[in-house]
N, C-alpha and C positions, 0 to 999 in steps of 0.2 A: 611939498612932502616933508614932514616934519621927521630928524633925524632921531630912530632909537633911542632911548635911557637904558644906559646898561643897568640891572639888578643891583641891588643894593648888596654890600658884601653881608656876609654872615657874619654875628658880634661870637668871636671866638668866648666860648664856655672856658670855667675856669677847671682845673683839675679834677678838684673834690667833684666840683660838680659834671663831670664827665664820667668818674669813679662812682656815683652813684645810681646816675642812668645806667653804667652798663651792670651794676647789681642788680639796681631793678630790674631791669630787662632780663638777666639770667634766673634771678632767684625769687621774685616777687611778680612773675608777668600777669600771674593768674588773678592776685590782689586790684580789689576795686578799692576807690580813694578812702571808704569808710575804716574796710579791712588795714589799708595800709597803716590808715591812723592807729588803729588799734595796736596795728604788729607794732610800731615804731614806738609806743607808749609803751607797751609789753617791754620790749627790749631795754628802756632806757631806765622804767624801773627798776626792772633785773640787773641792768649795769651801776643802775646806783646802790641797789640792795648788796650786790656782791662787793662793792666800793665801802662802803661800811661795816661789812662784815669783815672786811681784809685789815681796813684801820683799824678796829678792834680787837682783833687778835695778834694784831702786830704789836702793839704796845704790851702784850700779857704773853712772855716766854712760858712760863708756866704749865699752861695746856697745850702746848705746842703736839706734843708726843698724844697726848689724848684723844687731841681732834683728830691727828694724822690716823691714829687707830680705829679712832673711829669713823674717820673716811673711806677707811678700806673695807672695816664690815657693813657699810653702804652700799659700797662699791660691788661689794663679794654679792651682798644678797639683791642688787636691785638686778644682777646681772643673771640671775637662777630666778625666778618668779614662779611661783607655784599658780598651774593653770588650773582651774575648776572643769573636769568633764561636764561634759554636753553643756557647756555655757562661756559664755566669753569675758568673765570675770574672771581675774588674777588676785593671788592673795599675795598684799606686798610687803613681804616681812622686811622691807628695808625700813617700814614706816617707825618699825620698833625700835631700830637703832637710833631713826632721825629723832623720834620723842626721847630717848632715851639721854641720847646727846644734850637736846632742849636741858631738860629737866640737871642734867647733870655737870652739862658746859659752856652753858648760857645760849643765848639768841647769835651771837655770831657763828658760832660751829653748826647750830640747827641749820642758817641759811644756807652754810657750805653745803652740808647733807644735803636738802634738800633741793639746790641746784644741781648735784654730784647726780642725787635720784633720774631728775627729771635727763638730765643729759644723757643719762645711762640708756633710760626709757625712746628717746627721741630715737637716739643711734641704732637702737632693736628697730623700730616698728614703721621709720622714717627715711628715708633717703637725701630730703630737701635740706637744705641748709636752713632754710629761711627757719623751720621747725626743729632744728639742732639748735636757734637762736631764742627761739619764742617760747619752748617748752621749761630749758630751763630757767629760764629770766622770769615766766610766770610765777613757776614755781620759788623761785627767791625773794620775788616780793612779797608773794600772800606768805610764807613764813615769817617774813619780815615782820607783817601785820601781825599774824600770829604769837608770835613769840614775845611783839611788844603786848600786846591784848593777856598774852600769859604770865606776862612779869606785873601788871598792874592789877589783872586780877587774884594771883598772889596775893600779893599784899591788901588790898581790900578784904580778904578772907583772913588774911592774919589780922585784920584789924577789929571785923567781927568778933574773933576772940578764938579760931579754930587753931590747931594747934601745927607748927610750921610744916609737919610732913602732910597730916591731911588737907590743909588748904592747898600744896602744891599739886597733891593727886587729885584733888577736886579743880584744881584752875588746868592743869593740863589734860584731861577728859573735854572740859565745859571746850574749850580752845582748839581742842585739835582739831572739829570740823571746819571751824575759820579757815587755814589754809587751803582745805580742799573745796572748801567754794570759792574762793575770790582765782584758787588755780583754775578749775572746771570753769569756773562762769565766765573769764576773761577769754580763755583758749576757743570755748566753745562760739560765747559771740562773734571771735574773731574768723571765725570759720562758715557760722551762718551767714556773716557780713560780706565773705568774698562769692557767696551765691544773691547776695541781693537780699537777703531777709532780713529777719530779727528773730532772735531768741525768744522762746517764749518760756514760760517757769515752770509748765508743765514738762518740758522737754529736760531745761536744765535741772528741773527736781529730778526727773526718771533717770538721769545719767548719773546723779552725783553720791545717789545713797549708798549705793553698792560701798563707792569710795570714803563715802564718811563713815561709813561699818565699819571698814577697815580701820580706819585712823583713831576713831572709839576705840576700838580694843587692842591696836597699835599702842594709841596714849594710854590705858590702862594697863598693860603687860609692863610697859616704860616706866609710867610712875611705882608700880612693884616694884619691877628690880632697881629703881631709884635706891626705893625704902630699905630695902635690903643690904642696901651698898652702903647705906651711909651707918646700919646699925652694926653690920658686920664685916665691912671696910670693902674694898677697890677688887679683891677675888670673886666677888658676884657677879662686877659684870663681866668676867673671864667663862666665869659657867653660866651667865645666863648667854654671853655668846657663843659658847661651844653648844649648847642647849638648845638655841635656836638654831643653829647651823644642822644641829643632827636631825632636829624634828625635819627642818626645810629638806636635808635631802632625804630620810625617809620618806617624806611625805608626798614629795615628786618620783620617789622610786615606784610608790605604792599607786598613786594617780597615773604614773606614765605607764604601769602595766596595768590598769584598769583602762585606761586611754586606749592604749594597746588592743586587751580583750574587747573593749568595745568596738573599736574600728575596724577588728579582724571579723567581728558579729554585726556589725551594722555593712561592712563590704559584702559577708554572706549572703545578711538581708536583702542589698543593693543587688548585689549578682541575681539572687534568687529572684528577685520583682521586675531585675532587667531580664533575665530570661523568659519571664510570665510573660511579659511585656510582648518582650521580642516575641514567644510562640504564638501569644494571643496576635500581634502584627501577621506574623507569617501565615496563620490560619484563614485569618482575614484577607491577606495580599493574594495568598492561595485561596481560598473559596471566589473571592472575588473576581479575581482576572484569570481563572483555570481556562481552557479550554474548550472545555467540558461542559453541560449544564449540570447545577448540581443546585438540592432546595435543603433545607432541612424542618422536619414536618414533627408538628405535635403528634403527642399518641393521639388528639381527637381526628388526625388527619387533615390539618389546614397545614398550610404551610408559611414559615415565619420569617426563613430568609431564601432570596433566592439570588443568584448570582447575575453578571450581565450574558453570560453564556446561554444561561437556558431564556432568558428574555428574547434573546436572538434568536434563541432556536426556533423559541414558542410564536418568533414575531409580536411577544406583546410586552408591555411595560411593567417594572414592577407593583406599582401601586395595583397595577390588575388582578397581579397574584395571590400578595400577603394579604393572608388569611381568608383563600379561597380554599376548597377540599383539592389535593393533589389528583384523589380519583376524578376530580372534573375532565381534568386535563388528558385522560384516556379514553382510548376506540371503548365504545360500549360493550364489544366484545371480550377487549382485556380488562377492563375495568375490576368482573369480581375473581379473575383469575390472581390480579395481581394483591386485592385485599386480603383474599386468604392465606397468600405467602407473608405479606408484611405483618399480618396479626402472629405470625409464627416466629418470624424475628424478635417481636415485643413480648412474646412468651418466652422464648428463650436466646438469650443475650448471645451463643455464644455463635448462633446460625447466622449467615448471610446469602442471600443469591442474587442471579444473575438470571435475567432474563429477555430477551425482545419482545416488543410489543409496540402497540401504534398509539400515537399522541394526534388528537386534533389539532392544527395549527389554527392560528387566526384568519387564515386565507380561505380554511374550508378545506387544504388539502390533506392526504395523507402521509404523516413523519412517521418512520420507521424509526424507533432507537433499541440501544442494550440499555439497558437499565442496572444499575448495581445497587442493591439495598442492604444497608447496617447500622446496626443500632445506636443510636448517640444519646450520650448524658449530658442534660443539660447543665451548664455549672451555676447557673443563676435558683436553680435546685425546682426548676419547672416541672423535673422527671423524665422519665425517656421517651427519647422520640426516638426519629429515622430520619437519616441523612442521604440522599438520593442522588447518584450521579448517572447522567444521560449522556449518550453519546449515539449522535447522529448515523445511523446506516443506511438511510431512503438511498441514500447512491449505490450502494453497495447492493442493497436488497434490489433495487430496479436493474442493476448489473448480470447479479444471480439469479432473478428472475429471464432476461435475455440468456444468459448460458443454459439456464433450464430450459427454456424454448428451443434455442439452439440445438442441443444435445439430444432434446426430444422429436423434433423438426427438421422437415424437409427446407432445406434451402432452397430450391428453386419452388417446389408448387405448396409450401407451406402448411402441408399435410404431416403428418406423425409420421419417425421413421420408424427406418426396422426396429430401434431400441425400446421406442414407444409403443409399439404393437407388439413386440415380444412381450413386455409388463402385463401390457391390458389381456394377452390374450393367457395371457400365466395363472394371473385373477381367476379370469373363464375357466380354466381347467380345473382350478383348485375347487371352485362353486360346482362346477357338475361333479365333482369326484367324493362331495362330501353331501350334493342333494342331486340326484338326477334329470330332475325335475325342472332346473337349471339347464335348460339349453343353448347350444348353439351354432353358429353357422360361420365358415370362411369359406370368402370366394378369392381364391388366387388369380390376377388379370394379367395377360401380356398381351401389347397392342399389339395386332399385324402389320407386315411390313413398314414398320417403324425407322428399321434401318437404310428403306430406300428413300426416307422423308428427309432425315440426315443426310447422307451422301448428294441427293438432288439438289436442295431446296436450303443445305444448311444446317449447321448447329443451332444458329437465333433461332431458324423457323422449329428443328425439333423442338428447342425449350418452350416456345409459345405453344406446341400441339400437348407438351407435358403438361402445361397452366391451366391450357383449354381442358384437357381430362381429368386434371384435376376439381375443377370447379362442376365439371357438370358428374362426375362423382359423387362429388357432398349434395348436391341438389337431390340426386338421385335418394340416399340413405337415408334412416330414423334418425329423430336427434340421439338418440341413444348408439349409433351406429358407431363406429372407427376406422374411417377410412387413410390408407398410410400407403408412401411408395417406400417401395423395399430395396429399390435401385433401377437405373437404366430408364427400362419402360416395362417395368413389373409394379401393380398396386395390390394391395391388398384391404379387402373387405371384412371387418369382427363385425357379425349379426348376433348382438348379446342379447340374453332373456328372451331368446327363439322358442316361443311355445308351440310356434305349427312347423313342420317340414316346407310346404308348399310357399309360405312365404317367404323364404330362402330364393325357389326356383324362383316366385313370380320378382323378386326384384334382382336375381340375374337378367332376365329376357328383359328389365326396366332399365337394367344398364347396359346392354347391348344395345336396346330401341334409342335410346338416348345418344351412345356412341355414335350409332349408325348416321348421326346429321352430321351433314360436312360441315368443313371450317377453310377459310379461304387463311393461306398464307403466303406471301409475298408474292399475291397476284394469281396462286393457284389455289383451286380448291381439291380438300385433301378429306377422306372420310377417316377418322381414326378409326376403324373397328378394333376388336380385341376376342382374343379365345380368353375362356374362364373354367376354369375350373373347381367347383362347389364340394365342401366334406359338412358332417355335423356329426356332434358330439357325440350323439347316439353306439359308435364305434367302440367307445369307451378309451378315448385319450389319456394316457397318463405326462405325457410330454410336449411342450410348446413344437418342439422339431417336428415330431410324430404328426403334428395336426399339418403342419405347413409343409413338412414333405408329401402330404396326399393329396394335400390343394395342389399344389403343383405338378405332381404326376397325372392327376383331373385335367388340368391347365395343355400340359402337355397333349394328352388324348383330345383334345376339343382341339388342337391344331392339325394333329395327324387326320382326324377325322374331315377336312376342309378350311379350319380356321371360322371365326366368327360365330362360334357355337358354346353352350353350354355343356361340361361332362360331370354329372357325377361321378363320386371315385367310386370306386367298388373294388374289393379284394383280388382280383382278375389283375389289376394293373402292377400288383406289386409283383406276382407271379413274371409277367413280360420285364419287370424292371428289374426283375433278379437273372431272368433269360439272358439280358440284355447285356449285362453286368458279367457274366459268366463269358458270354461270347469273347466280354472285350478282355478279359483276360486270356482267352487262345489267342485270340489276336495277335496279343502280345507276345505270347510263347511263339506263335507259327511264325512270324516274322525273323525272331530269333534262334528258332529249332529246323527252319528248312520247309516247313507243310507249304509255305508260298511257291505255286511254278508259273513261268510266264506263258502264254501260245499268242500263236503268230499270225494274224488274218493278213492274207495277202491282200496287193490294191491293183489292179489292175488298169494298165491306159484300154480305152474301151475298141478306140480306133487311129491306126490299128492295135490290134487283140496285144499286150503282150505286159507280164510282168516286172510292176516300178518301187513296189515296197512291199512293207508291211508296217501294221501296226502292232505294237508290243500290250499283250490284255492279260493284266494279273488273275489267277486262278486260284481259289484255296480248295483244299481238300480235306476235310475234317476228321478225323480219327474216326469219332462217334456218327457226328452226326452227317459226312457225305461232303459234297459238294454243297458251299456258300454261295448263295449268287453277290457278285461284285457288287450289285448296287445293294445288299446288305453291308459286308465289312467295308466298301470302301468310304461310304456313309458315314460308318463306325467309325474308322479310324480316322475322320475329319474331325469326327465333336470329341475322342480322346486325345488329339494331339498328338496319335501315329502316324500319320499321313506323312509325316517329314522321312521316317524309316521306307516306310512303304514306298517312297518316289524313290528315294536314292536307292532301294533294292530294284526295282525295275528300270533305271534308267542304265543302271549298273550292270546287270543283266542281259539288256537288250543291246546294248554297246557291246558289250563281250560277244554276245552270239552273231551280230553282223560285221565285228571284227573278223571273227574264226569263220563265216561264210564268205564274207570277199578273199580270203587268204587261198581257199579250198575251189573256190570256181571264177573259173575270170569275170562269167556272164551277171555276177553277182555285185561286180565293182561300183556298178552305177544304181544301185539299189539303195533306196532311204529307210530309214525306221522312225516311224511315230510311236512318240510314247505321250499318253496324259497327265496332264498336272493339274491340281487343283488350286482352288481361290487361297488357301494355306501358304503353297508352294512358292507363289507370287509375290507373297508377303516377305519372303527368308530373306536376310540379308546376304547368305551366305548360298543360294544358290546356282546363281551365276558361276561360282568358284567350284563350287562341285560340280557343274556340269563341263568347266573348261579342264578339270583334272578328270574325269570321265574321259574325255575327248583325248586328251594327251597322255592318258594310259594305256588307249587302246588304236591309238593313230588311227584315225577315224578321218575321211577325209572331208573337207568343207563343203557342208551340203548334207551330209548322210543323216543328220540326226534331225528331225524336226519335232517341237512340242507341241502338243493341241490344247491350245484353254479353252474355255466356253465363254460366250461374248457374259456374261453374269458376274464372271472372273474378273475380265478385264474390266469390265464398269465400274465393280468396288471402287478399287485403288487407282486410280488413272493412272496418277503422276509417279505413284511408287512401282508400280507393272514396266511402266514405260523405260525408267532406269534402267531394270535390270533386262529388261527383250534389246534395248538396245548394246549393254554390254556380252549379252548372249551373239549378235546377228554378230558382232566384231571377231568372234569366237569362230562365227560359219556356222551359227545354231539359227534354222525357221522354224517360220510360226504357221499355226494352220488354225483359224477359229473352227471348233467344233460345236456341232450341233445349230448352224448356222441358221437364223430365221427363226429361233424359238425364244431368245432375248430381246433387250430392248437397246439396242446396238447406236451409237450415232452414226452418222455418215459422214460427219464431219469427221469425229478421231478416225471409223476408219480409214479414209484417206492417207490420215497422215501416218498409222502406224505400223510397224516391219512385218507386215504379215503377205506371208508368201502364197496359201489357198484358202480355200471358203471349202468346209464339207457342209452338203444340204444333208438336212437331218433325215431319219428313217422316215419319220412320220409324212415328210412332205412326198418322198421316192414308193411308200405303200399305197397311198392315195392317186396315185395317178389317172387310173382307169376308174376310180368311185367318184375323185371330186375334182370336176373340168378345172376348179381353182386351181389346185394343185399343180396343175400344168403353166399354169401363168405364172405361179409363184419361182417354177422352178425358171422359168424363162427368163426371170427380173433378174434374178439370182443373177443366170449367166451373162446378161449383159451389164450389170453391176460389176461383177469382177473382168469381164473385159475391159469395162472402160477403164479401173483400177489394173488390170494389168496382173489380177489375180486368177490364180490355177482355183479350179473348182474340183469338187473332188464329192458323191453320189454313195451316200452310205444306203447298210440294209436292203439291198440290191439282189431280190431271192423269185423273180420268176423274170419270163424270156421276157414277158412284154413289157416290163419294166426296164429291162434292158433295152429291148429295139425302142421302146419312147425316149429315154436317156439320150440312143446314137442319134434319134432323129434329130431330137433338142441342139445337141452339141454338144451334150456333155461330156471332158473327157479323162477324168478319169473315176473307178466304182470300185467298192466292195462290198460284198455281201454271200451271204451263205450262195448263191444261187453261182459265185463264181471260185468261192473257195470258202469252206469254211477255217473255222481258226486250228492249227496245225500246231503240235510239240514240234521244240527242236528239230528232234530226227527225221520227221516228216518235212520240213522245210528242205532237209541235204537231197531227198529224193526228189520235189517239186524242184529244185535246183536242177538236177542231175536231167530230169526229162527238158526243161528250159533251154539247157546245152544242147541236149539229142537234137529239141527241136531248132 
């Protein structure tokens, strides 16, 4: 392995030549070899030019002061340069003093000037040294050239025979341009040379003329005031330099406030064309990328731009659109709606509107938009058109469309509701009131026992019996027809442009025949029937109410009538409904004025014979009209909401008087009172409460008070019944089902609920001796509540043999007319009082 040679050392550079690299490299790096040559020629003849010019004037004291003066009015004017608006020529009245000088203090003072110039020049417009070096060295040699070329052409002129002043104005004109080419052509080459070119003479011709103008009328001003100077001595060129000096700064005062005014008017300009600009930008950034579609349409109705908004909206592209008719692109409906509004904007500038309408999309579907239309001027002076902005509402309209359905519409069976059948039938009335001829028909429907379908079977299964009646409803009706529910299980039927009567009735009996098929639901099948009730126009309606209040009192009579029946209304109904109405207002008063009295039907145990209660039986006694029977007002006061007064005045009542009876006879102490309550009653949250402060008002002792419901009662509400019987029983308050055997009772809740006896209703205790049934029902009865462990108890009990079947049966305990009828107060203290005897 052959050992390394270390590198050879570097041959140490000598000073200069170290000193020169690093010039180069600061101040000439940009110079290619050509350029450099040049620059270093430039400078050497400039260094020799000013080398001779210094020799020479150093041996001649004489002009010492001259040159110096006039190096300064060089200095003064190359340093002020009068700029030429809107061009980039300078006028350089230093050139006058440098010719001036020529002509008057030979070739060495011209080359000072004209080095003084160029340097002045360099230091304004330059920063580089290299160009603080070359500009004026240029310029000291081609004066150099010059001024030799002006002293020999002199004299040649003088030799022609011109006379010494004009052969000098003549040789200093022909010469001045010398300088200013061999300055321009040297500097310029040296400049094309550092980009790699050459000069061409077209280029150095176009540059240099300006400056040979100059130097022409430079050398001509010079040689003047030469002439002058020498006819009329050394004070000329005092005023021809004060002369130039004033013109130069008037001249630059006058150019720099027209400089001024125009800069201030061309930044106007500039502002003003930047702001076209920018609006024209803006309008364009804005129509372009808006939001919004938006087109803008000739007055022939094509359209010329359109945006990427409405391309998106349209789904199509633009090439599809410009310079298609805008009405293309609309529902053929809106179409001539919206040309006769836009022909109305193009008539008058100063309208605009607003409208919605439908656009065909490219899919085929339906686009809802608002449309804004206003008039635009074209700038390119096309004339006016219309500038279109679209905005999209298909969601909004398919929104509002759902809330209009909505608001008009059954939610569950999807039929028109009350709001929508009030409308349609408002119509109806306003059409017969203005032509008679116009008629029509409403049937008001409520299903039967609807409410025991609910309770049974369910909420779900109601709403599916609502859907099911709903559908076979509309099957039933004209297309013309309006079938709507109005709530719950109420429908109603508009028969519009009803020209017969009969065909009213004949598609009632088509919508009952139709209700009447059963429908199976959750395993059961269930008939929805429905009572109806039918009115028609004929009446002379002036009121949507008026017509639906008669449908419904119709409605009502076709249930009191059996249910499942058609009633026409007839004037007879409002008559009962004003009865009605009347009633329920004593009702009202007697409950709170006193007309209420209680009587007291005793009960008796059968065997042996002897007196265990009574029951407490509300009585009204009418002013006017007499005695009310119970199953009138107590009826009443269920459907007005009295029934709550009515309990708590008889339980109130009957507590009091079997308090002041046990008080009064001993044999009275083991005696109970029943009193009835209704399906209302059951419901009160606050009944139990009342009846435990009944109890402990009147020290009542546990056991004495028992309530009767009827098993229909108890069915309703199970689990709400059952709360409050059991915080009654904790109380010491029984139960006794009333009217036992006439509801649809389980036997399961029986079992399980606080109830203390069974009364067998009238109906089964009259029947005994007509229907052999009746004696087996009562039989079941009794071994039912034995095997429950329940008291039985033999209502409506009014001849002997009913009685002796009763003892024989087992049954033990009765009342009825045949063993007491129902007794006032005072008649109970005497039925007491023989009790004791006996």
């Amino acid at each position: 392995m052959q050992p390394m040679t270390p590198p050879p050392e570097p041959t140490p550079a000598s000073p200069a030549a170290g000193a020169w690299a690093r010039f180069r490299q600061r101040h000439l790096f940009d110079y290619t070899p050509a350029a450099l040559r040049l620059w270093l020629g430039i400078a050497v003849a400039g260094a020799a030019a000013l080398a001779w010019a210094l020799l020479q004037l150093a041996g001649s004291q004489a002009v010492a002061w001259p040159v110096l003066a006039g190096l300064i009015g060089v200095a003064l004017a190359a340093c002020f340069p009068v700029q030429i608006p809107r061009s980039t020529h300078t006028v350089l009245v230093a050139d006058v003093f440098i010719y001036t000088m020529l002509a008057a203090l030979g070739a060495p003072a011209a080359v000072l000037a004209a080095g003084l110039e160029g340097l002045i020049g360099a230091l304004r417009s330059s920063k580089r040294l290299s160009t603080h070096v070359s500009a004026p060295a240029a310029a000291m040699a081609a004066m150099t050239v010059g001024a030799t070329l002006y002293g020999a052409l002199h004299a040649g002129l003088m030799h022609l025979g011109l006379a010494r002043e004009v052969a000098g104005l003549a040789a200093l004109c022909l010469t001045s341009p010398v300088p200013v080419a061999l300055t321009t052509g040297s500097l310029m080459t040296m400049i094309v040379a550092k980009q790699g070119k050459r000069l061409s003479l077209a280029d150095w011709f176009g540059a240099s003329t300006w400056i040979a103008a100059m130097a022409l009328g430079s050398a001509f001003v010079a040689g003047l005031v030469f002439l002058n100077a020498q006819r009329f001595g050394p004070a000329v060129f005092v005023i021809a330099a004060a002369l130039v000096t004033a013109m130069v700064v008037l001249l630059r005062l006058t150019l720099q406030r027209l400089d001024r005014e125009r800069q201030a008017q061309e930044a106007r300009v500039s502002e003003a064309r930047r702001e076209a600009e920018l609006s024209q930008q803006r309008f364009t950034a804005a129509f372009t990328h808006a939001a919004i579609g938006m087109a803008i349409v000739r007055p022939d109705g094509t359209m010329v731009q359109v945006n990427h908004a409405l391309c998106a909206l349209l789904g199509r592209r633009d090439g599809e659109l410009l310079g298609q008719p805008f009405a293309s692109l609309l529902h053929d409906g809106d179409a001539p709606l919206f040309q006769r509004r836009a022909d109305g904007v193009l008539a008058q500038p100063e309208q605009a509107f607003s409208m919605e309408l439908r656009c065909d999309a490219q899919d085929g579907s339906e686009l809802w938009v608002v449309l804004h239309c206003s008039r635009y001027t074209d700038p390119g002076g096309a004339g006016d058109g219309l500038i279109l902005q679209l905005h999209d509402i298909t969601s909004r309209h398919i929104a509002e469309s759902r809330l209009h359905h909505i608001a008009y519409h059954d939610g569950l069976t999807d039929l028109a509701n009350r709001t929508c059948f009030h409308e349609r039938l408002e119509g109806a009335v306003e059409r017969t009131a203005r032509d008679a001829r116009e008629r029509f028909a409403v049937l008001f429907l409520d299903l039967d026992r609807f409410k025991i379908v609910n309770d049974s079977l369910g909420h779900m299964a109601g709403n599916e019996l609502l859907r099911e009646v709903a559908q076979r409803l509309r099957a039933c009706v004209r297309p013309g027809d309006l079938v709507a529910r109005l709530g719950g299980d109420e429908f109603a039927i508009l028969l519009d442009h009803l020209h017969d009567a009969e065909i009213g009735m004949r598609l009632a009996r088509r919508v009952l025949g139709t209700l009447s098929q059963p429908v199976g639901l959750n395993g059961t099948e269930v008939v929805p029937a429905a009572s109806i009730g039918i009115t028609f126009s004929d009446l002379g309606y002036r009121t949507v109410d008026e017509v639906l209040r008669d449908a419904d009192l119709a409605m009502y009579e076709a249930k009191a009538t059996g249910r499942g029946r058609v009633a026409l209304f007839d004037s007879s109904m409002h008559a009962r409904v004003a009865e009605k109405l009347a009633l329920e207002a004593d009702l009202r008063r007697a409950i709170g004025e006193g007309q209420l009295t209680v009587q007291f039907q005793p009960m008796f145990q059968l065997e042996p014979y002897r007196l265990v209660g009574f029951e407490a039986l509300a009585r009204w006694m009418h002013p006017q009209r007499g005695p009310v029977s119970p199953a009138v007002f107590i009826a009443l006061a269920e459907e007005t909401g009295h029934i709550d007064k009515l309990t708590d005045w008889v339980v109130e009542h009957a507590a009091s008087q079997l308090a002041e009876w046990q008080s009064l006879h001993p044999a009275a102490a083991d005696l109970s009172m029943h009193v009835n309550i209704s399906g209302r009653d059951m419901l009160r949250p606050d009944l139990a409460q009342m009846v435990q402060d009944v109890l402990q008002r009147h020290a009542l002792t546990r056991g004495s008070l028992t309530l009767e419901i009827t098993e229909t009662t108890l069915m309703g509400r199970l689990e709400l019944a059952l709360q409050t019987m059991n915080r009654l029983q904790e109380a010491g308050v029984r139960f006794s089902i009333d009217d036992f055997g006439t509801g649809y009772s389980s036997l399961t809740y029986l079992g399980t609920l606080p109830i203390d006896s069974l009364k067998i209703d009238r109906s089964f205790v009259m029947g005994l001796h007509d229907k052999p049934q009746n004696v087996e029902i009562v039989r079941a009865v009794l071994n039912l509540a034995h095997s429950l462990n329940r008291k039985v108890i033999a209502e409506g009990v009014e001849t002997a043999e009913q009685l002796a079947t009763l003892r024989r049966l087992g049954v033990p305990f009765g009342q009825g007319y045949l063993l007491s009828r129902p007794l006032r107060a005072e008649q109970v203290l005497e039925l007491l009082a023989v009790t004791v005897t006996a």
